[in-house]
C-alpha positions in Angstrom: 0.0 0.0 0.0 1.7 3.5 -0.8 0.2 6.8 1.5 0.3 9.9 -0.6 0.4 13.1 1.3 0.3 16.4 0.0 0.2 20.0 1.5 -1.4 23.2 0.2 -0.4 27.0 1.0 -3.1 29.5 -0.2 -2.0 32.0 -2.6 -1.1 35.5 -0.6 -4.7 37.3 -2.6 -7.0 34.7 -1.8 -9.4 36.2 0.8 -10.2 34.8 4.1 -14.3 34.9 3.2 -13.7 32.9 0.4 -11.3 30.2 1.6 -13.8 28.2 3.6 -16.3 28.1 0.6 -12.6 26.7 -1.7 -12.0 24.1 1.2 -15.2 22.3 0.9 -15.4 22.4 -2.7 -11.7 20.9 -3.1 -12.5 18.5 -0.1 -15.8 17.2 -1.5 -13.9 16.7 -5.2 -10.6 14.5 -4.3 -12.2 12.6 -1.6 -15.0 12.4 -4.6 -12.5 10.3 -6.4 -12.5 7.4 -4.4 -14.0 4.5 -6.7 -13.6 7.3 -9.8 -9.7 6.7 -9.9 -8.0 2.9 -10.5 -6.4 2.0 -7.2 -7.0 5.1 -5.3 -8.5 3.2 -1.9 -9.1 6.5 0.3 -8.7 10.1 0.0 -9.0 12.8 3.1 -9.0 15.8 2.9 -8.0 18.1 6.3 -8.9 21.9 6.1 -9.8 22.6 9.7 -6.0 22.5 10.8 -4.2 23.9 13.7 -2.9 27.6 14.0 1.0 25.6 14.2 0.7 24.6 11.1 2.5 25.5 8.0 0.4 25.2 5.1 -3.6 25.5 5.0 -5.1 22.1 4.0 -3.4 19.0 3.5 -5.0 15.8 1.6 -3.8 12.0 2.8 -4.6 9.4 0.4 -4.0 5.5 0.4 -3.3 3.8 -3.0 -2.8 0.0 -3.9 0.5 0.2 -5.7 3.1 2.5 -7.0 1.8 1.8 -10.7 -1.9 3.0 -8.9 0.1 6.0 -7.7 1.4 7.0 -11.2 -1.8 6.4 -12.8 -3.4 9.0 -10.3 -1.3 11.5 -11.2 -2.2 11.2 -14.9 -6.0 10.1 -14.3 -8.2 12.5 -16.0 -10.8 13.0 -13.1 -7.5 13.6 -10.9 -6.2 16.3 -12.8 -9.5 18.0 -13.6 -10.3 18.2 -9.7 -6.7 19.3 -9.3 -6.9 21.8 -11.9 -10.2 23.2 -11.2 -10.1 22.9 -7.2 -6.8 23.5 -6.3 -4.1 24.9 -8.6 -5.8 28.1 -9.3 -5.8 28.9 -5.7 -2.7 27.8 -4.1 1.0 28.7 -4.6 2.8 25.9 -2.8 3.0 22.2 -2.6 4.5 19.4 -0.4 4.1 16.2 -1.2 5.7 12.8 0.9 5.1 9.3 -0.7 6.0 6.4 1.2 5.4 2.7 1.0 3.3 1.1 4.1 
């Protein structure tokens, strides 16, 4: 099983009334992939973090195989979700992969 974590910053002019309404939609369409996406076994997605942290939502997934993990990446309903949910509105991106 592989984990696949990634971490978002907001962009510096994305305002604070709109980033709650951005969460939920980009929560409710990668953990909407779940049994859209080859492999992808779960997807969660954390927005209500704690002030200590260093980037503003975070999304932990749990794949079958590395081969599941490459496919996500490519998988059209992955990157539409990603390009319409998330990309426009952040500016930075961590990601950790690791085999469980």
């Amino acid at each position: 099983m592989i984990k696949h974590i990634v971490m978002w910053k907001f962009k510096e002019e994305i305002a604070e009334e709109s980033k709650p309404e951005i969460k939920a939609a980009l929560k409710e369409n990668l953990e909407g992939l779940v049994g859209k996406v080859p492999g992808l076994l779960k997807a969660q997605v954390l927005t209500e973090l704690m002030p200590s942290n260093t980037h503003d939502m975070a999304l932990i997934t749990e794949l079958d195989s590395v081969e599941s993990l490459k496919g996500y990446a490519m998988n059209p309903a992955h990157v539409a979700a990603a390009d319409t949910y998330v990309r426009p509105f952040v500016c930075e991106r961590s990601c950790l992969d690791y085999e469980v």
